[in-house]
Structure formats: C-alpha cells, structure tokens
N, C-alpha and C positions, 0 to 999 in steps of 0.2 A: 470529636471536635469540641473544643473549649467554648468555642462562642462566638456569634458575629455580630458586628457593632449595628448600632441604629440606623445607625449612616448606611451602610452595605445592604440592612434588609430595607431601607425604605428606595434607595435606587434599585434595588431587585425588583422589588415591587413594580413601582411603577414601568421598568424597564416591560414588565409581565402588558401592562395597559398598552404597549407599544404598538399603534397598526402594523398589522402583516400584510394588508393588500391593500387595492385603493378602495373595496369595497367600506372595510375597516374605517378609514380615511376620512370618506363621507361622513361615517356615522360620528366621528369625534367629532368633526366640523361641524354635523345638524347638534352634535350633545351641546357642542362650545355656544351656538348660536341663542338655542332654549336657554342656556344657564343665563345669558347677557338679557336678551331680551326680556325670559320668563319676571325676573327681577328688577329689571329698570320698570315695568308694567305694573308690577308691583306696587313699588315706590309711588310711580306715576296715578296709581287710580287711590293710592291714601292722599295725595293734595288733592285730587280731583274731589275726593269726597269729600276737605275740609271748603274747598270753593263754593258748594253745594250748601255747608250749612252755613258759610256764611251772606248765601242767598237768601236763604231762610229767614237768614236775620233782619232782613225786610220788608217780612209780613207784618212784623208790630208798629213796624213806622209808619211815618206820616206820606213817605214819598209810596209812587208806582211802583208795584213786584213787576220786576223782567222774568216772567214765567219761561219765557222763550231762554233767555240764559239759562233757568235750573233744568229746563228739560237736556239742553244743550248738555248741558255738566253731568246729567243722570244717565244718559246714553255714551257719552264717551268713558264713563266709572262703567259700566255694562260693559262694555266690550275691552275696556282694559283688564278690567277685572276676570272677564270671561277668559282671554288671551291668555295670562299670564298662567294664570291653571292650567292649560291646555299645555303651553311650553312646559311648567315644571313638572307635571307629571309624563310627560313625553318623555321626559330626559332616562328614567329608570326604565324606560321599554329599549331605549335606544342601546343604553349600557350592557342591558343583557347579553346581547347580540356579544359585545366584546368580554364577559365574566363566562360564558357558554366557552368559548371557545379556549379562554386561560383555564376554565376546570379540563378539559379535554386534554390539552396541552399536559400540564404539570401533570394528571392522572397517568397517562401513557407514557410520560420520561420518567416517573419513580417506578410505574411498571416494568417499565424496561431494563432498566438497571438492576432493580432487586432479581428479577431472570439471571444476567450476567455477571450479578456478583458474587466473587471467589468467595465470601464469605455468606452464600445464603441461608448457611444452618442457622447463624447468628439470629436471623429475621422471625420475628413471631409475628405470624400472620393476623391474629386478633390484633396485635398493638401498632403493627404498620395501616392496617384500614382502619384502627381509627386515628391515628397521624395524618394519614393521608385525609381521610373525610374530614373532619374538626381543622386541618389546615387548608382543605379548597377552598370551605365554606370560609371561613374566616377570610383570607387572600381574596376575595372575591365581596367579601361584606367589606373589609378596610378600604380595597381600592373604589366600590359603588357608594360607600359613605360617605372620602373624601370628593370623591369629581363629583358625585351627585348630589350627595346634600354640604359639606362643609365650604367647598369652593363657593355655593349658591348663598349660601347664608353670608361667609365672609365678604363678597360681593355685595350684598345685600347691606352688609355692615357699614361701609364704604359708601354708597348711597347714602343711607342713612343720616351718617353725622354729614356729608357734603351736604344735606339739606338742611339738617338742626343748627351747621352752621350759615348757612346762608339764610333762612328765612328768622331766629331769634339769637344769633349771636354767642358771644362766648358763655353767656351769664349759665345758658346751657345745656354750649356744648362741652363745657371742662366739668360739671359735675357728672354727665352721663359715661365720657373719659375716663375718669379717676372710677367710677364703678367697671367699668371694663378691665380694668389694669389690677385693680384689688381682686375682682372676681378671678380672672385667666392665673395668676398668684394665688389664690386660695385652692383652686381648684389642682394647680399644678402638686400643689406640698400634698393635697392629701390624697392624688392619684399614688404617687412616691409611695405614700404606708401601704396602698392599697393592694398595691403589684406585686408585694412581696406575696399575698398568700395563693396566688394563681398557681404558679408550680404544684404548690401543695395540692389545692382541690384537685387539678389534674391529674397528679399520681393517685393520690384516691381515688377517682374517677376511675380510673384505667386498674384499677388493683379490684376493685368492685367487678368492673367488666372478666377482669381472668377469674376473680374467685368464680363469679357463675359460671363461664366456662368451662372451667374445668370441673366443675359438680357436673354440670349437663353432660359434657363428655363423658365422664367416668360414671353415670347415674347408677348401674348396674353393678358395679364394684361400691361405689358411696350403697345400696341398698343391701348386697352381700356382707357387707364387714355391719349391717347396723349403724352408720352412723351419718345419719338424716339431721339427727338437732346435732350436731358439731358442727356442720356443714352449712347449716343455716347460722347458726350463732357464730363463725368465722366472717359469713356475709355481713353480717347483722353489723359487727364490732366496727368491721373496715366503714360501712355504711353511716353507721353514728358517728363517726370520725372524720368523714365529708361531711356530713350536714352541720357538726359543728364548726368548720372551717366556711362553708358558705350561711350560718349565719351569722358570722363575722362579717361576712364580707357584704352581707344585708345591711347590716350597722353602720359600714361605713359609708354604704351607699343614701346612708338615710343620711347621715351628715354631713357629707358632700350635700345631698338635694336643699336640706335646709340652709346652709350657708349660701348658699346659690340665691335662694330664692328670697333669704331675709336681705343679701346686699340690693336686690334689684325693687322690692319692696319698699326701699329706706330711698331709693330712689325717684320712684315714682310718688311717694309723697311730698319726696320733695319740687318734684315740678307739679304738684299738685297745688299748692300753697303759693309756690312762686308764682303761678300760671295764675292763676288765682287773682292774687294782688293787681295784675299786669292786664289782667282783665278787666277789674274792677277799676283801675285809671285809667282805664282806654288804650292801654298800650299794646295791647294784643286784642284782636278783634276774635270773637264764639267761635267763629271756625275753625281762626289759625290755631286755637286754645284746645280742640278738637283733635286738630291734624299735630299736634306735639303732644299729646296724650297717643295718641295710635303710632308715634314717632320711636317713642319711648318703648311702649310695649312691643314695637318690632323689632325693636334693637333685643329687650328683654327674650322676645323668643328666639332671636339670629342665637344669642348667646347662650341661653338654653339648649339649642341645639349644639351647639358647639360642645357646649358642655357633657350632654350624654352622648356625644362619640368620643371627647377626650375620654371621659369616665370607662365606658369599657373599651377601650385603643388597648389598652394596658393587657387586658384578656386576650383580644383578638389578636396583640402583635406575639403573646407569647407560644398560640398556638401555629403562628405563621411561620414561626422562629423554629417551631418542632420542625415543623416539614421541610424548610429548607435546609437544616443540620442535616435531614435524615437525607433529603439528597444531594446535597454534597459530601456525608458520607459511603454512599454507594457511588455516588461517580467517581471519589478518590479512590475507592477499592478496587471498582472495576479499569480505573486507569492503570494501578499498579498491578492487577491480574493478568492484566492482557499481555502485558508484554512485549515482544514481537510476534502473539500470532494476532493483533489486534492490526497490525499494519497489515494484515493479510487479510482481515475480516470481508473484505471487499470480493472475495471469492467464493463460488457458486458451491455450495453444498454440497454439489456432484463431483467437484473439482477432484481430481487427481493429489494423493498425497504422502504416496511414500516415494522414496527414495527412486531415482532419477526416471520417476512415472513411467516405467516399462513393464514394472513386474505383476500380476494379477496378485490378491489376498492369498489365493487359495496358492499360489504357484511353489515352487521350490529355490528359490535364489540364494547363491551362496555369495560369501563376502568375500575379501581378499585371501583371506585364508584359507576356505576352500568352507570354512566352517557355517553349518545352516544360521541363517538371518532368523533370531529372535522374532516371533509374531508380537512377542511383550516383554521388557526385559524392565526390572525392579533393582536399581543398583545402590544401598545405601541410604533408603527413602527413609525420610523421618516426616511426625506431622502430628499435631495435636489439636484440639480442639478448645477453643476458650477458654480459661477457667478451669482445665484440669492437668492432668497430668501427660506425659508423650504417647500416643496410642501406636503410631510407628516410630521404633527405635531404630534405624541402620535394615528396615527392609530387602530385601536381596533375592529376585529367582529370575528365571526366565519361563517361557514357554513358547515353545515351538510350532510353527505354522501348524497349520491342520488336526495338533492335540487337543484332546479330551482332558484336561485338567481338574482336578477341585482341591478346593480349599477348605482345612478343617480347622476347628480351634475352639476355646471355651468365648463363652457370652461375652464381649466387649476387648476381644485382642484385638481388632483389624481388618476382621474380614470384610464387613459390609464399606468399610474406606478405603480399601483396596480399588472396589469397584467405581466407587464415588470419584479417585484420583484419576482412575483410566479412561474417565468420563470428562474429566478437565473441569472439575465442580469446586475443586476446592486449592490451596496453594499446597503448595508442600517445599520440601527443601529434598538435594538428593536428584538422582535420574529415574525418570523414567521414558523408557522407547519403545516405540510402536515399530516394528518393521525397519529397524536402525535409525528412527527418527526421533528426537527428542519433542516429547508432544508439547510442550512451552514455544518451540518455533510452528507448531500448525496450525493451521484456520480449527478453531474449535469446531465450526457446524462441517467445516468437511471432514473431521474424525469422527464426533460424535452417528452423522449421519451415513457413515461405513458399521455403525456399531447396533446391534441390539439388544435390547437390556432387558431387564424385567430388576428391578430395584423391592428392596425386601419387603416394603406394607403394600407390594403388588396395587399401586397410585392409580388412579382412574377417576375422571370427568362422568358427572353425574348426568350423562348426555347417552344418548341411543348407543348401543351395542355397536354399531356398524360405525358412529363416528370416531368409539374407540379402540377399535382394531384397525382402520385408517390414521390414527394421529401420529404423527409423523413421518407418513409414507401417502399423502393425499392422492398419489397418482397410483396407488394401488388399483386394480380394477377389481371386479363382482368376481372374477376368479379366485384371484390370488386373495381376497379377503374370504371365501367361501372354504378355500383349501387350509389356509391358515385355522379355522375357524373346525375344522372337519379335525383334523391334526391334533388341537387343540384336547376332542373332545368336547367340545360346545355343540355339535349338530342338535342333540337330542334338547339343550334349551331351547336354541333357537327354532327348531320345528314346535316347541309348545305356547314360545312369547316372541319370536319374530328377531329379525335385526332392528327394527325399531323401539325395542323394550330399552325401558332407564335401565342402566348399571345399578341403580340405589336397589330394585327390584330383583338383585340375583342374590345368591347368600354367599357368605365368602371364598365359600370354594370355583363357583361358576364365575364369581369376577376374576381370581386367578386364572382359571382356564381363559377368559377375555382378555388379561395380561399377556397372555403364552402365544394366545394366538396373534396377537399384535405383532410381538418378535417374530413367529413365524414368517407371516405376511409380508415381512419388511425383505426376509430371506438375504439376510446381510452376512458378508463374509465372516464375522465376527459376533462372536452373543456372549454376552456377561451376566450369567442368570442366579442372582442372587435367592437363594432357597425358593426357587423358581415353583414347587411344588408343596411347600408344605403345609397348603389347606384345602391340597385335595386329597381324596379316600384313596385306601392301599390299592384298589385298581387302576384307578387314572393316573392316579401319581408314576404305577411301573411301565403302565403304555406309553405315558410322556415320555418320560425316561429312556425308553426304548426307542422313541421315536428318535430323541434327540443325539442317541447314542449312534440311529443309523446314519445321520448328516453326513456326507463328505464332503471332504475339500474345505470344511468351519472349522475356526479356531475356536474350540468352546472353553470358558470356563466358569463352572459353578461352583459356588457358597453352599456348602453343603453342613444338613445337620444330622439327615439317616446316613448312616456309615453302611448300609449295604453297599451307595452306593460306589464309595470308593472301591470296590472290588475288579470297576469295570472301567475308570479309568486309566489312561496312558502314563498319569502322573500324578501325585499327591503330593499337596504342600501343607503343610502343617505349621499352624503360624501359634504360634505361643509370647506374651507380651512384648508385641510390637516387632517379633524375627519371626521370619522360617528356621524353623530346629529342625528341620525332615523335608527334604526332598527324594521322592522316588516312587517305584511301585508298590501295590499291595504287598507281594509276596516279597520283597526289598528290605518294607519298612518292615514287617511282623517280622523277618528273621533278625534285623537289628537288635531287636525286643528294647525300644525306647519309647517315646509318647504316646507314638501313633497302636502299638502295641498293648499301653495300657489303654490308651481308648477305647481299641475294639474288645479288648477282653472285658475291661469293668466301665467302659462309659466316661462321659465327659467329665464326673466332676471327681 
C-alpha cells in the first residue's frame, strides 16, 4: 500500500474513539463534562484570585478592610481550584476505559488476519509485534492526548482571550493574538523538517531489533563459526546510525523549544511594561495586573502544551500509519484469498465437505466414469514465493483414497509447499482437488479440520504437553489423547515429567514425538506428515513408521528424506524443480533407472 492521507488516518482514528455501548457513552459524556467544567474552574478561580489581591489592596488604605469579602474570595478560589483538578485529572482515568478497549480491539483484528492470511510467510513475526505494539501504544497516546489534554487546553484557550478581551481590551488581546499565530507558524515549518527523519530512526530501530535477533537465535552457530565481534560490531554500526539520527532529531527539538519559548517571553515582557504603565496611572488596579499576568502565562502553557503534542504528532502519526497500512494490508490479502470459500466461512468445522456429502473419506466412490475419485489431485499447480524464482512449475499428480504416498526431492524443489497448498495457506495458480472438490470453493476450517498435519519444524506452544496434543481437536478426551500419546512413543516421557511438563522442557526429538501424537489424536481421515520423524532415533522413528504404515482406510502422505522409506509405500512422487518427473512404485521407478534410481543408489545430491 502506497500510503494513506492524513485526512483518512485521522477519521480512522477517531472513528477507533467511537462508543460501542452505552456504557462507553457515559464515560465520553462524564470525559466531555470534566474537560468543560475542569477549565472554565480554572479560568474561574485565576479572577477569583486577582479579586483577592485586589482586596488586599485595602490593607494600605485609609478606608475599612472587608475581611468578610477576602475570606469570601479565598474559599471559593479553594474549591474552585480544588474542583478543577479533580475534573482534569478525572478525565485520563475516564479515557482509559475507552484506549483499553481500542488496544484490544485493533490487537485481535491484526491477529486475526495475519492467521488468515494467504500470504503469512511474508510476515515476520519480530516486526509485526513491534508494528502492532509501537502502533497501539501511539493510536492510543494520539487519541488520549487529543480529547484529554489538546481539546482541554484549546478550550482553555478560548476562555482565555474571552477574558483578556473583556476585562483589558484590545491593547491586549491582539499582541497575545499575533503571538499565538507566529508561534502555531513557527512551530508548523519546523514539525515539516522534523518528520522527515522518523521513518529513518524507525527502520534503524527495527533493524537493531532483527540484528539481535537473529544473533540470539542463532547464538550457537554465531559461537561455532567464531564470530562473536562481527556480530557485535554489525549491532554496533546499525546502533551508531540511530543514535546519530535521534540526535538530530534532539537538535531540532531543542529549536523548536527555544523558538517557543523566546516568542512567549517577548510576550510577557511585553504585558509586563504595558501592565506596568497602566498600573501606574491607575488604569488597571494590583489585581487586575495580577490576574493578566497569570492570563498570559495560561495562555503561554495552553500553548506549550499544544505545542509538545504537535511536536511529536509527527512521530506518533507515523507509527499509527504503520499499523494501519499493515492492516489494511492483510485485510486486502485475506479478501482476495478467500474467495468463495470466505462466503462459506460461516460454516462449522465439522461440516460436511466433499462432493454431494454422501461419501465417508475413507470410502470408495467412483466418478462418472467408473474411474476411482482422487483423494488429492495436483493439476498444473504453479506458485512462488516473494522475491524468488517459481518453486511449483506446472505441478501435476494424484493420489488415491486410502494410499500410502511420499514425496521425494532435493532441498527446496516443493515439497514442504505442497503441503502448505493442501492446507489452503498460501494462493497459487493451477487446480488443486480434494475428493473432486476444488479446495478455493471450500470452507477452509472444514478442510483443514478433516486434515492432520505435522509441518516440517514440528511447531508447538510452549505450554503443557497435554494442551499440545489437544490443540486442534479440544474435544479430544484423556483416552484418545493417552492413545495418541502411547503410539506416539511419548509414554516413557510422560511417565518421567507428566502431561503437565512445558514443551520448552523436552529435546527435540520428544517434541516430535508431541507433534506425532497430536496428529494421532486428532485420528483424521487424512495426515500430511512432513518428515514427520526426522529427529527422532533409528528406533522410534521405524515403530512410527510402522505404526503409520498399519492405518487403514487414511489417505497418507509424507515428505520424505530417508529413502528406506519409499520401499513400503503404495506410490512415489518424485518432485524435481517445481514437477513430478516420476510417479510410481518402488520396484516401477528402479527398473526405469531415472531419478528416483539414482537417488537410492548414490543419494540426493
């Protein structure tokens, strides 16, 4: 997405502040009340206090002090004063209630999306959470800034001169005016230079953040190859590189402040002098002269404040600008992914979903021709991935109900996006059918959830054993996860660390076996097990293996890297960039003497 105008994000915005209920409702109305009152109270207890001293100015005279008036004037400045605090700091307890509930909101609709979208490989998880964090928080500071403090001050502003004009006249209120107007001017040009270098600190920021990253991640490879100071001195470089961008941006914040504060300066010397004069020919009485000195410096910090929200607006809108791009780029992806099975989304997991919903997975159904119904049929698939070259070129095979399949091929032909397509994860061009169904018209969660997987870095929540051999079959019970689990190979952990034990706590091979047994568990017509075994020991691995072999009535197919096992499948597919060059049996393909041929005699490469 090119970009969205100021106009668009600041209606989004605020559209975000919108009550949702009438509880909501209230609280805008107690916010709106505090901001009116907090500040007219305000206003009200600075005359109050110039009335005060110019009671005062009675003690030197010749006439009677009305003590009774100053107390009068010193108790109602007490409770105005007390009041107005109470209102304005009300108002940011009130607000939360509505920024709680917009971080919730926007958190769970970019969650949701980035789930659903065809392109989630694209998404790097470090740089989405911090998109999303650095834009709740911002969207949540721009909107609690404006209604709570900018609205309040502006307000305040408006008071203000209504006073400056009514109690001493133009003389001035047009010098306090024209400081207003030059200052909101000065301040405007040199936000302009300022905004430019946000992007920049940002992308350093976030480039900082991935170098350590990926040092942490990789710390054991970064210590095996030796190279600790590169690794640091890449951080290093990127780091000096921010800092000299934010103290730039130090710089201009000092010069923005001093411009600020020299126009309002020149200001108040000026009603210093004037005030002055005015006092000294009796034109303006000690108090009034009081109450247009504290007039002036209200105004001076309304616009102060004004000013350090404009000043960083520029930061805040640009990180608010991230996160809305980023989801209105996943909502236009996942609009364009869905398709027609997005009109069907509305349908229950369980739902029924092949072809005229009579026929069981496991069953035998023939077509018109008499010919067996594909359980998976690859017609002409193609599909790449961002930024490289076609990973499916014109893919093409089938597999029939209740076969044992695998799929062989060198490091990065297709295999593992084979699985990913059948899974409805990514787009592609080209057919693919489940059961004569083309899966772009099915409900995704009722295919996916007919299907079970085990995906190649065998992926698992850092949460008890038991929650992840339940995750995605919740209504599994203590049997069927026990049996899963038994099948698996996992008994002998779990009788040493429980079903209670973290995943973080097993070593890679027992979180496999936790993978395996998931799929079990789930006991779906259908498993797509992506080297579903290859980090556990040459015994577990050939029990699995056996186990999986003995399933009837499952479509199985696995991504295979040990070539024994093709010996005992029903069918081998052999994918060589981005095609099947070989479809058949063991004893099929060796007597061909082609790919599959030279794989098993001298290996993949």
């Amino acid at each position: 997405m090119k970009g969205i105008s100021h106009w668009t994000i600041w209606r989004r915005l605020f559209s975000m502040a919108r009550p949702t209920s009438m509880a909501e409702m209230l609280v805008m109305a107690a916010l709106a009340l505090c901001i009116f009152f907090g500040k007219w109270l305000d206003v009200a207890s600075i005359k109050r206090r110039g009335m005060i001293i110019n009671s005062l100015g009675d003690v030197k005279g010749v006439g009677a002090v009305d003590v009774s008036s100053i107390c009068s004037n010193a108790m109602t400045f007490f409770v105005f004063r007390t009041l107005s605090s109470v209102l304005i700091e009300s108002k940011s307890i009130l607000f939360s209630v509505i920024a709680n509930r917009i971080v919730e909101d926007m958190t769970t609709r970019v969650l949701h999306l980035a789930i659903h979208s065809a392109h989630s490989y694209e998404i790097k998880p470090t740089n989405l959470n911090r998109v999303v964090e650095r834009g709740n928080k911002k969207v949540c500071k721009v909107l609690g800034k404006i209604l709570t403090i900018a609205v309040p001050a502006f307000y305040n502003l408006i008071l203000l001169f209504r006073e400056v004009y009514a109690m001493f006249g133009t003389r001035y209120f047009f010098p306090a005016l024209l400081t207003v107007v030059v200052y909101t001017g000065y301040t405007y040009v040199a936000l302009r230079i300022r905004s430019r270098y946000k992007r920049r600190i940002n992308h350093a920021d976030n480039l900082v953040s991935k170098r350590i990253h990926e040092c942490i991640s990789n710390i054991d490879l970064v210590r095996a190859c030796c190279c600790e100071e590169m690794e640091e001195s890449r951080v290093a470089e990127v780091m000096r590189r921010m800092w000299g961008l934010k103290l730039y941006d130090k710089g201009c914040v000092g010069v923005i402040n001093f411009g600020q504060r020299t126009l309002f300066t020149i200001l108040f010397v000026y009603t210093v002098l004037k005030g002055v004069q005015d006092a000294s020919a009796s034109a303006m009485a000690v108090g009034d002269l009081a109450t247009l000195f504290s007039f002036v410096l209200s105004i001076d910090t309304s616009m102060w404040t004004l000013g350090t929200i404009a000043r960083d607006m520029g930061f805040w809108m640009t990180d608010c600008t991230d996160l809305l791009t980023l989801y209105d780029g996943l909502e236009r992806d996942v609009e364009e992914s869905s398709g027609a099975a997005l009109q069907n989304a509305a349908r229950k997991p369980g739902s029924l979903w092949m072809p005229e919903h009579s026929k069981s997975l496991s069953g035998t159904g023939e077509s018109e021709g008499g010919r067996g119904v594909a359980a998976i049929e690859f017609e002409d698939v193609k599909f790449s991935y961002p930024r490289s070259t076609g990973v499916l070129k014109g893919l093409s095979f089938r597999v029939m109900r209740g076969e044992r399949v695998g799929i062989i091929g060198r490091s990065g032909c297709g295999k593992s996006t084979i699985v990913k397509l059948l899974l409805m994860l990514h787009r592609y061009s080209g057919s693919i059918r489940v059961y004569g169904s083309e899966i772009r018209e099915m409900c995704p969660r009722a295919l996916r959830s007919s299907i079970g997987c085990i995906l190649q870095d065998a992926l698992f929540f850092d949460e008890s054993i038991l929650y992840n051999v339940r995750y995605g079959n919740s209504e599994a019970g203590m049997s069927e996860v026990l049996k899963g689990c038994r099948d698996a190979g996992l008994c002998e952990v779990i009788r040493k660390k429980g079903l209670d034990s973290r995943m973080g706590d097993l070593s890679g091979g027992e979180a496999q076996m936790a993978c395996i047994a998931r799929c079990l568990a789930k006991d779906p017509p259908m498993m797509l097990l992506d080297e579903a075994t290859s980090k556990l020991d040459g015994y577990a691995e050939k029990r699995v293996f056996e186990l999986l072999m003995s399933l009837e009535g499952k479509t199985i197919v696995m991504i295979l890297h040990d070539l024994w096992m093709t010996e005992h499948m029903d069918k081998i597919i052999v994918v060589e960039d981005g095609r099947a060059v070989e479809v058949g049996r063991h004893c099929e393909l060796m007597e061909a003497g082609g790919v599959y041929w030279r794989m098993k005699t001298m290996g993949y490469s």
